[in-house]
C-alpha positions, 0 to 999 in steps of 0.5 A: 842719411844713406839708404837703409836698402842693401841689395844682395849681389844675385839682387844686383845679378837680376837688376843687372842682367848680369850672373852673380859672379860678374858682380862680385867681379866687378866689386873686385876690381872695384867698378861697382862699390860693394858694402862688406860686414865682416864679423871677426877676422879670418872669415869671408865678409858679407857683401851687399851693395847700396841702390846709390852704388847700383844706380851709379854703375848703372849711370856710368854704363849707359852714358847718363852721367856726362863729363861736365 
């Protein structure tokens, strides 16, 4: 079952350290995995991010998660 909690990207910002724009940078060029509900075609999406997909960012930054 996946985590009910969608975190906003100026959430993600804060947990991060990082500004909002470098977020959906990252989402972009697909180092973090964003969650995006798009109501009808031709409209910007909404974007969130899982704590799994912030967590896993977080690992592969800072050396936590090792080649094994």
């Amino acid at each position: 079952m996946t985590a009910p909690l969608l975190i906003r990207a100026r959430d993600a910002a804060k947990l991060l350290a990082v500004s909002e724009a470098t977020i959906y940078q990252l989402a972009k060029v697909g180092k973090l995995t964003p969650t995006i509900f798009q109501a009808w075609s031709g409209k910007r999406g909404t974007v969130r991010f899982t704590e799994a997909a912030i967590q896993a960012f977080i690992a592969e930054h800072t050396g936590e998660r090792r080649a094994g």
